[in-house]
N, C-alpha and C positions, 0 to 999 in steps of 0.2 A: 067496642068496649061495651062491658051491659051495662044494665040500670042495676039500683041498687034493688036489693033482692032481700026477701023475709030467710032471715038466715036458719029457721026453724023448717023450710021448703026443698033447702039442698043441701045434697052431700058437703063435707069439711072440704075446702079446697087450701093447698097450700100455694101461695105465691113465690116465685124464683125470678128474679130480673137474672135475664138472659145475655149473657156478654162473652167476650171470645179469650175472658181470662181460667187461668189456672184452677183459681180459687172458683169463681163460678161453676165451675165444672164440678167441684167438689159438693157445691150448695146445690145442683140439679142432682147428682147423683143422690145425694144423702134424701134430699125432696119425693125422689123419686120410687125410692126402699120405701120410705113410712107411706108415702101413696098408698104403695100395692099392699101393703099389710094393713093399713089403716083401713081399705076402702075408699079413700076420700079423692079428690080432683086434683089436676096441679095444672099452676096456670102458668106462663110464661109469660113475660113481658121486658121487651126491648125498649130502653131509651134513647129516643131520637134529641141528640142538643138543638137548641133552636139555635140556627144559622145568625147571625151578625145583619144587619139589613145589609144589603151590599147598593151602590148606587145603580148598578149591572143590572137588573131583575131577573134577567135569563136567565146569568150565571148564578144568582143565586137558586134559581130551580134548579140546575144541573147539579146544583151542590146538595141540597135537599134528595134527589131524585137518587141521587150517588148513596146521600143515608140510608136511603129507605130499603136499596137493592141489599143494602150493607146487612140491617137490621132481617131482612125477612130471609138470607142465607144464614145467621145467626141464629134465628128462631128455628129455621128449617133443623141444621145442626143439631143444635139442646133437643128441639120435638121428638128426634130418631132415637138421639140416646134414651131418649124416657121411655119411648115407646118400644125399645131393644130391652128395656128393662123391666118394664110393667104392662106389656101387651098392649097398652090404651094410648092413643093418641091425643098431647093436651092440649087444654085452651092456648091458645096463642094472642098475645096482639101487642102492638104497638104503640107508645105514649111520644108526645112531643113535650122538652122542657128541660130544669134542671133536673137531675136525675131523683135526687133526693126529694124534691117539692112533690115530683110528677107521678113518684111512687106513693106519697102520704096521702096525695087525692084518691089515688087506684084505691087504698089501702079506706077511706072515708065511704068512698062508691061502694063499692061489692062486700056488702054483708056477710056474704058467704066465706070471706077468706079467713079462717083460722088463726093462720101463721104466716109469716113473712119469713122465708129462710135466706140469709143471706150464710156467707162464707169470709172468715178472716185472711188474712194473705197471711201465707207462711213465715215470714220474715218481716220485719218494721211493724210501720203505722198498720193497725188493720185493713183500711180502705175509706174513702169517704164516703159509702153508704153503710159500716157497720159503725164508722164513727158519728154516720147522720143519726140514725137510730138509737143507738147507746148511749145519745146525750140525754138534756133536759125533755126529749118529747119521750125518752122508753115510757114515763110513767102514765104518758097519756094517750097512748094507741090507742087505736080498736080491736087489735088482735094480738096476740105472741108473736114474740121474733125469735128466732132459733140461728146462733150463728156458730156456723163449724167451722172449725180449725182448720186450714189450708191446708197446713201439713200433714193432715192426716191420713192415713192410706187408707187406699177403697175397701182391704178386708178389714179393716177396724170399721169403717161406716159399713159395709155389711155386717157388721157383728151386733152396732148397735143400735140400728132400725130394727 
């Protein structure tokens, strides 16, 4: 992960948490248009749950080691499609934690991020990280959050990046 950076120093990066949902896929696609036209960076990031202590301690590395293999063919995944899409291969990395908590620290550290795109679920509750976001902390971010609609087809988000 970097350090926090003079956001006057680098390109706009947008952030996408990387996951092997629907919706996700919608929120890197859509991240990935305004990327290439904006000029700006897109960064990925995978949340790792932090494990239960187990009394086992093996097994709990095996379970951890199992996340991790989890998370970086996940990132692998979202990386190709962005890079299928915008020629540029993005930042990648991985966080350990609640997802919502472990995003709002990323989101404090790296100056550089712009926007945080997430994606609504097509159907129901939107998600627990568009509902983490859209509570009491939207009015206190450090950056934009930008949240698409699950449902929406990939030539309307091509239409409107």
């Amino acid at each position: 992960m970097t350090d926090a950076t003079d956001a006057t120093d680098v390109a706009e990066t947008f952030l996408v948490v990387a996951d092997d949902t629907a919706e996700g896929a919608k929120a890197v696609r859509y991240a990935a248009l305004r990327a290439r036209h904006t000029n700006a960076r897109l960064k990925l990031v995978h949340v790792l749950h932090r494990t239960q202590f187990l009394q086992w301690g093996g097994a709990q590395h095996v379970i951890d080691a199992e996340a991790e293999d989890i998370g970086r063919a996940v990132l692998a995944t979202r990386a190709a499609e962005v890079e299928q899409l915008t020629g540029v291969r993005p930042e990648m990395t991985m966080v350990r934690g609640r997802p919502g908590d472990a995003v709002l620290e990323l989101l404090h550290k790296d100056r550089a991020i712009r926007a945080l795109v997430l994606a609504a679920a097509a159907k129901g509750r939107p998600g627990p990280l568009v509902e983490f976001f859209a509570s009491e902390r939207a009015g206190s971010l450090p950056c934009m959050v930008i949240i698409v609609p699950g449902g929406i087809s990939d030539d309307a988000l091509d239409r409107l990046t």
